[in-house]
N, C-alpha and C positions, 0 to 999 in steps of 0.2 A: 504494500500500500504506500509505505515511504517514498518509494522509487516511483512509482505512477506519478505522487506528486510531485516530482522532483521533473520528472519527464515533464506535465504538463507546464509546472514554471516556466521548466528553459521555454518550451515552443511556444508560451502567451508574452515574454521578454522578448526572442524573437520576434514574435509577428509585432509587437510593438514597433518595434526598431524597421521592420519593413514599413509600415504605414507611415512613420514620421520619414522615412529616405523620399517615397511614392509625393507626401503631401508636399515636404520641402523643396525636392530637388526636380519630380516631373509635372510641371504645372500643366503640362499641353501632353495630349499621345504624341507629338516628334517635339524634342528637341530640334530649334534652328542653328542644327551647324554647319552655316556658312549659307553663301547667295541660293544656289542652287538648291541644297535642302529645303530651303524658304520656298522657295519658288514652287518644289514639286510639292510642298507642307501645302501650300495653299490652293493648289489645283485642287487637291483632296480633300481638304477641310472638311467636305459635307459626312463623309465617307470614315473619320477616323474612330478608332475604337478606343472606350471609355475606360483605360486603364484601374481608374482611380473607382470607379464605382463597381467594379467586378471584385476587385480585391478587398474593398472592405466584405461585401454580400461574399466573399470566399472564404475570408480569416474567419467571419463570425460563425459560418457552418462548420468552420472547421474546429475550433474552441468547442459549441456545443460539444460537436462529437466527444472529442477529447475528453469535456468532463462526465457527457453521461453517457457515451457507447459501452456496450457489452464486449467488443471485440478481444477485451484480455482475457476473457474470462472464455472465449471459445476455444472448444481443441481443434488440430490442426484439422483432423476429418470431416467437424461443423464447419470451420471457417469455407474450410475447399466446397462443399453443398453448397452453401450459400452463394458463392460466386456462381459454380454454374450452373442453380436454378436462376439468377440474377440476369446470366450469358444467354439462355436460353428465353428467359421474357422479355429480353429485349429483342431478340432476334423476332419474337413474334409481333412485337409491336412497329418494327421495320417494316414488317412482312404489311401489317397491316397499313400502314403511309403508302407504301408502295402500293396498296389494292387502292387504295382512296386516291390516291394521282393518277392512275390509269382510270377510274369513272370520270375524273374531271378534264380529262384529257380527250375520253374520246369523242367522238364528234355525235356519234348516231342517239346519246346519252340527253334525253332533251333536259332533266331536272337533274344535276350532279347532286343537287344538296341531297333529294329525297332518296337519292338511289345509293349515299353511300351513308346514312343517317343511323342506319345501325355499325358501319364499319366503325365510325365516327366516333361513336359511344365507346363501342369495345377499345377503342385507342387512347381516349380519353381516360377512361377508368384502369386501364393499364401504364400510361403515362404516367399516373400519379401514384400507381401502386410503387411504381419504380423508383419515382422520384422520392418518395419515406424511403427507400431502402437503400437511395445511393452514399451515402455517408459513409454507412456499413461497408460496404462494399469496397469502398475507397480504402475505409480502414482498416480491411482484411487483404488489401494486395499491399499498402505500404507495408504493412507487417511483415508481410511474407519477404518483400524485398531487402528490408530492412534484417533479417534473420540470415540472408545469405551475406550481406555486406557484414553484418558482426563476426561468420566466420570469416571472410578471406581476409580481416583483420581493419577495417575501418572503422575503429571507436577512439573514441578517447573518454578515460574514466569509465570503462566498460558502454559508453553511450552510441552511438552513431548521429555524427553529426556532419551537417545539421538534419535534421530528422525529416525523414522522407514525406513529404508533403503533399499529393497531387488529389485535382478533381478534374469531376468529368467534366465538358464542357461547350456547347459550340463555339468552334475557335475562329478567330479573326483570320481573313485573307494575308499574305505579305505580300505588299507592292515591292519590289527591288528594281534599282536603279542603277546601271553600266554606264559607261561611256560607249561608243560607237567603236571608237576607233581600238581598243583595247576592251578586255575581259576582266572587269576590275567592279567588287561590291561597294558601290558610292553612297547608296542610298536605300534605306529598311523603313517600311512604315506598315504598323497594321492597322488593318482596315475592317470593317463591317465586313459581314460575308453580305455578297454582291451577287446578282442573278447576271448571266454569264453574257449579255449583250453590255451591259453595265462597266463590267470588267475590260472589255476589247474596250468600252468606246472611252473609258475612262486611259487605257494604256496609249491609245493612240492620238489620245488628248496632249498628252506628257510628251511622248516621244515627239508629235510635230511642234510645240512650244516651247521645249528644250533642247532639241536636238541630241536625244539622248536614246540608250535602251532601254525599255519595261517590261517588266511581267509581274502579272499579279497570279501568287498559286497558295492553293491550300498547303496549313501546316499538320503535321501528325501531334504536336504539341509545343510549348512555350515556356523556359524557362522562369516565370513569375516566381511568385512565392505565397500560396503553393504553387505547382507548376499546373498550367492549363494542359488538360490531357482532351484527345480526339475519343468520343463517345465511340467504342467498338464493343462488337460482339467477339474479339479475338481478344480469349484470357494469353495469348503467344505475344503479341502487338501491344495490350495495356505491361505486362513485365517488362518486356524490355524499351516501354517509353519512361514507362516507372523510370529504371535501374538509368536508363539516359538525361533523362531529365534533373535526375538527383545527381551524377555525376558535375553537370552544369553549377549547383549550387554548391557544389564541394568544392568545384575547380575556382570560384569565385574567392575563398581565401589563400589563394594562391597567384604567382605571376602570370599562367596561363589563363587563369580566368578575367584577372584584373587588367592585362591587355587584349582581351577582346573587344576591337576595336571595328568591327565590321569587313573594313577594306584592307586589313594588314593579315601577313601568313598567322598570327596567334588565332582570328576566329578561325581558320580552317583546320590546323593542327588541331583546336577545341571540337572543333563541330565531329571532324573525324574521328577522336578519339572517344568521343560519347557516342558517336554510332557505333563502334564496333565495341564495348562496354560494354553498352546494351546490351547487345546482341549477345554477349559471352554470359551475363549476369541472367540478361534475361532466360535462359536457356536453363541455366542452374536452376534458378525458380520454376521452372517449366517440371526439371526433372525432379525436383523434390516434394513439391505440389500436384503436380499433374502428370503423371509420366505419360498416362494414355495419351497425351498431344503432342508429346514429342516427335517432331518429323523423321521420317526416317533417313539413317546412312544413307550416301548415295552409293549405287551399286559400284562394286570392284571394275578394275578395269580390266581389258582381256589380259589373260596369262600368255605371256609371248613366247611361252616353251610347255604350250600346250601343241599335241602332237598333228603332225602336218596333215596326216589322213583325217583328223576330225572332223566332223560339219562344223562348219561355220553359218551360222545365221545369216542371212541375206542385208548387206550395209542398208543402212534407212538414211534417204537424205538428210542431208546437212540443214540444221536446227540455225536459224537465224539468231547469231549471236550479237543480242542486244548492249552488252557492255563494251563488246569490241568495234561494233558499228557506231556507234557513240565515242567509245575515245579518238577513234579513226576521224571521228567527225570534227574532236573538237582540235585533234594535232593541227587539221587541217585551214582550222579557223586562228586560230593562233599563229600560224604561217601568215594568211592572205593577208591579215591584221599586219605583221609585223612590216609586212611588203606596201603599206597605207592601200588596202585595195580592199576598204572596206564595204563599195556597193556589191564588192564578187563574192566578198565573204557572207554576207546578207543573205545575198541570191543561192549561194550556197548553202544555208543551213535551210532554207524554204525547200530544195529540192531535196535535202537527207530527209527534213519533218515528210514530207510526203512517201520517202521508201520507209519511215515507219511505222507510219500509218498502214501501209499497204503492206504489212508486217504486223498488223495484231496490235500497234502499240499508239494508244490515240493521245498523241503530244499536240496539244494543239498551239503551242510556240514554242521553236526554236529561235532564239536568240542571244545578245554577248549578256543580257540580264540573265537568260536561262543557265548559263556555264559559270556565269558569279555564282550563284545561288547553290545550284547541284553538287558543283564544282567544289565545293566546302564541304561533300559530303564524302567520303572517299574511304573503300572497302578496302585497299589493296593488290584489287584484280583491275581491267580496266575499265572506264566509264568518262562519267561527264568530268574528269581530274585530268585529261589528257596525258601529256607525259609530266605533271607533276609528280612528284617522286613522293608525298607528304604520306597520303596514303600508305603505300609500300613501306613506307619508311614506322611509321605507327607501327603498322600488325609485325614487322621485323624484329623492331622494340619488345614487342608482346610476347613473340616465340623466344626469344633469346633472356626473357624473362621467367624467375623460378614461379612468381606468382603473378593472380591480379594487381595485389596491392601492392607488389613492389614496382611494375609498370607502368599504374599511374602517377605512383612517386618520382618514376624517373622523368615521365612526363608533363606532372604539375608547374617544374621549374623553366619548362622550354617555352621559348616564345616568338622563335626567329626560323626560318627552313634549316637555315645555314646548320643553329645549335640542336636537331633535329638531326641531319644528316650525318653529324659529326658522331652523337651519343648511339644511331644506329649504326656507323661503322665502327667503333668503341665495342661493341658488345658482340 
């Protein structure tokens, strides 16, 4: 009981200390720095998302929980039911939107209301079933996340800090903003989610006004405090945004978090190394909570001193490889760029979005705002990183690392490619 209270202190102290940062230091959702910023801050205006009024209406859900949730007092095989009856009513309540936009959608449909008035209801009264239980729910996956980061050795004073935080949430669009002539993150603003003519007319507002590049795309979640997490029915996808998102807030008392700077290699080295976190973190949580979703191995590869008379299976064409056609794309842009042949470069990633579209894969902008943005995310293998090395260079870190936590410690201090390249050939 001591230690509950001692938990709840630290995170009502905490979240104090966020709301006086939030009230003092972000009056507006953008900071104006510099002309440009200004300029794109004001195209948008209409469009900006209300920082300050989310986070108070988040801290105070979150506090309740804290002091009157059950979730300590569940064992690990109630916590896990809970989530995925939670997984599963949501999933029907999707199911259900989606029945009620196809009546309102279709044409031959002359009364959408009457005809979907019982779907309506059932959506309604499941909505709100949901919404009493999302706190819970919230507060049985930061636990779980929060149990694997206390083994791989993230506490201090037996705690985990700072304590894993997130809600579900609809989350704001991110405008981002390139230059033309180069591949470079100038400019971050979030936005109102936007109905998708909105979006284009709004991007191509900027782009002719500034002479610059836009794109506006959905996030999967938001380092705030808590962190804004993307409403899913995948308990795989909430772990490891969990275990990403919380990484973000760790990295922040440290030099890689405190130089994230947007347009310098520290946010990319940051963004990179919380994806692939994630993804390691979240996967442990996958395995000790849920084993039945664990994805499977990928199959072995053929044995090359397997015997020459054997059948061999008949080759199956070649699988359109989407990380390679992408980095391919972006070497390629980063060349045309560098040659000042920026209408070619343009014209060139308009005809690659079209072989990937025609390829299963609906991008509906390629541009130098789209390779800022992606381009910070970086697996390792290749993709929208082109031959940035940062990627590569992270997961090399990782392998060549005894642990988790000794890997993100080697990585908390780095904030430069250079001091990156150096510590992965070091090791």
């Amino acid at each position: 009981m001591i230690r509950r209270i001692i938990r709840w202190t630290f995170r009502l102290i905490y979240w104090i200390g966020v709301i006086v940062f939030i009230l003092v230091f972000v009056r507006d959702s953008t900071v104006p720095f510099g002309d440009q910023w200004t300029a794109v801050g004001v195209i948008a205006r209409n469009e900006q998302f209300d920082y300050i009024g989310w986070e108070v209406d988040a801290l105070w859900g979150k506090l309740t929980e804290s002091l009157t949730g059950v979730t300590a007092y569940l064992t690990d095989a109630e916590a896990t039911a809970l989530v995925r009856a939670y997984m599963r009513d949501l999933a029907t309540a999707q199911r259900l939107e989606a029945d009620i936009r196809a009546i309102y959608t279709d044409p031959d449909i002359p009364d959408p209301a009457a005809a979907s008035a019982e779907l309506r209801t059932q959506r309604d009264t499941l909505r709100a079933d949901l919404a009493s239980r999302q706190s819970l729910i919230e507060a049985i996956l930061e636990r779980q996340i929060t149990g694997i980061l206390r083994e791989l050795g993230f506490t201090t004073g037996g705690m985990v800090l700072p304590p894993v935080t997130m809600h579900f949430t609809p989350l704001p669009n991110l405008l981002i903003v390139s230059p033309r002539d180069q591949i470079r993150f100038d400019i971050s603003i979030n936005l109102d989610p936007m109905p998708i003519d909105a979006i284009t007319a709004l991007e191509d507002q900027i782009e002719r006004e500034q002479n610059v590049s836009a794109l506006i795309e959905p996030i999967g979640g938001l380092a705030l405090y808590p962190a804004m997490i993307l409403e899913t029915t995948s308990i795989q996808f909430a772990l490891e945004t969990f275990a990403h998102e919380w990484l973000h807030h760790y990295l922040f008392a440290f030099p890689l978090g405190l130089s994230y700077d947007f347009a310098g290699e520290a946010r990319i080295i940051n963004e990179t190394t919380a994806y692939q976190f994630g993804k390691e973190v979240g996967r442990l949580a996958l395995e000790r909570y849920y084993p039945d979703l664990v994805p499977p191995p990928p199959p072995p590869p053929a044995d090359p001193d397997a015997p020459v008379g054997e059948p061999m299976p008949p080759a199956a064409p070649l699988a359109f490889d989407f990380g390679a056609e992408l980095n391919e794309t972006r070497v390629t842009v980063d060349r045309l760029l560098a040659e000042g042949q920026i209408e070619e470069a343009e014209a060139y990633m308009e005809d690659r979005r079209r072989l990937f579209v025609a390829n299963g894969y609906g991008i509906r902008r390629i541009n130098q705002a789209y390779f800022a943005f992606y381009g910070g995310y970086q697996t390792g293998s290749p993709g929208a990183g082109g031959g940035d090395p940062i990627g590569e260079a992270v997961a090399e870190i990782r392998a060549n690392s005894a642990t988790i936590q000794e890997w993100i410690v080697t990585l908390r201090g780095i904030t430069t490619r250079e001091e990156l390249l150096l510590a992965a050939e070091e090791r």
